[in-house]
C-alpha positions in Angstrom: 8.4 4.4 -20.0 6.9 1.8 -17.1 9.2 -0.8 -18.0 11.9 1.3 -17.7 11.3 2.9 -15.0 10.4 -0.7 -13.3 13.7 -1.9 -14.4 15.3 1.4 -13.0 13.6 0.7 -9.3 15.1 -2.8 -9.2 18.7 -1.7 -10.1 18.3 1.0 -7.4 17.4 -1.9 -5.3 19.6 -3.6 -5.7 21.9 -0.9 -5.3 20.5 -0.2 -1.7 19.1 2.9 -3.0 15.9 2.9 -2.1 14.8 6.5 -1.9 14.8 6.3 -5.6 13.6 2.6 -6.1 10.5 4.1 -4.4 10.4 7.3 -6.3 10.7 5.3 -9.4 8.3 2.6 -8.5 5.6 5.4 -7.2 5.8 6.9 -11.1 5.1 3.3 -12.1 2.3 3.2 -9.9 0.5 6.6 -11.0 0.0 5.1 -14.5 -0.8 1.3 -13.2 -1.9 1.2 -9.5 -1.6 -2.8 -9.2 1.4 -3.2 -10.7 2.7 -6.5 -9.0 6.6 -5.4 -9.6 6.7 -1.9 -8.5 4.2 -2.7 -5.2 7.1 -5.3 -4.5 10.2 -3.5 -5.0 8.2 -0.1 -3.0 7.5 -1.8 -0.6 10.8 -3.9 -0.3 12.9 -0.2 -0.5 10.4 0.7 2.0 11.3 -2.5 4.2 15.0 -2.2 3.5 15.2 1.6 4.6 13.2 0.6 7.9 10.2 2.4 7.1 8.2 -0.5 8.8 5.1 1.6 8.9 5.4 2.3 5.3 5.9 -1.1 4.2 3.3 -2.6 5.5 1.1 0.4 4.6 2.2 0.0 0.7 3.4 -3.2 0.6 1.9 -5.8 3.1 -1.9 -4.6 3.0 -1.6 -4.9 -0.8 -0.2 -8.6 -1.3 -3.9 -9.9 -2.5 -2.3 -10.5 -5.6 1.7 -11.6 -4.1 0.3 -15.0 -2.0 1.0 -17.2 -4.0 4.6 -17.4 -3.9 6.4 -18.5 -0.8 8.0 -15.0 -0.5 4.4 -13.0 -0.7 3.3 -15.7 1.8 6.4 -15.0 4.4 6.0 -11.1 3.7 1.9 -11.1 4.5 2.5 -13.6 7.6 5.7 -11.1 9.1 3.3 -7.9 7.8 0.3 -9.6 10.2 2.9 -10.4 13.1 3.9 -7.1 12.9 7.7 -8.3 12.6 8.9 -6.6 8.8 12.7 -6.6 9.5 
């Protein structure tokens, strides 16, 4: 059921629905709470629907495990700035 529901929150995503990419990545995150897909697309859906506050909340303060990519490494530096759009 994760994987589907972690495939479901990246087609809402992509979809610009992001009420339910978070609703769907939240039920992904009740069973695994470091789930490195479902904190990214949250907190992207979060991002996306200008829920700043949110965002950096869910998303920003938990990219311990995201840095390595250039993307987690824009995403924590904007989070810190304070600048998410």
């Amino acid at each position: 059921m994760k994987l589907l529901r972690l495939n479901i929150s990246q087609a809402y995503l992509k979809n610009k629905e992001y009420e339910s990419c978070i609703e769907h990545a939240s039920k992904v995150l009740e069973v695994d709470n470091n789930n490195p897909k479902a904190l990214y697309r949250r907190g992207m859906a979060y991002s996306k629907s200008q829920e700043y506050e949110q965002a950096k909340v869910k998303f920003i303060d938990n990219l311990d495990w995201f840095p390595r990519t250039v993307e987690g490494r824009s995403w924590k530096q904007r989070g810190q700035e304070g600048n998410l759009e």
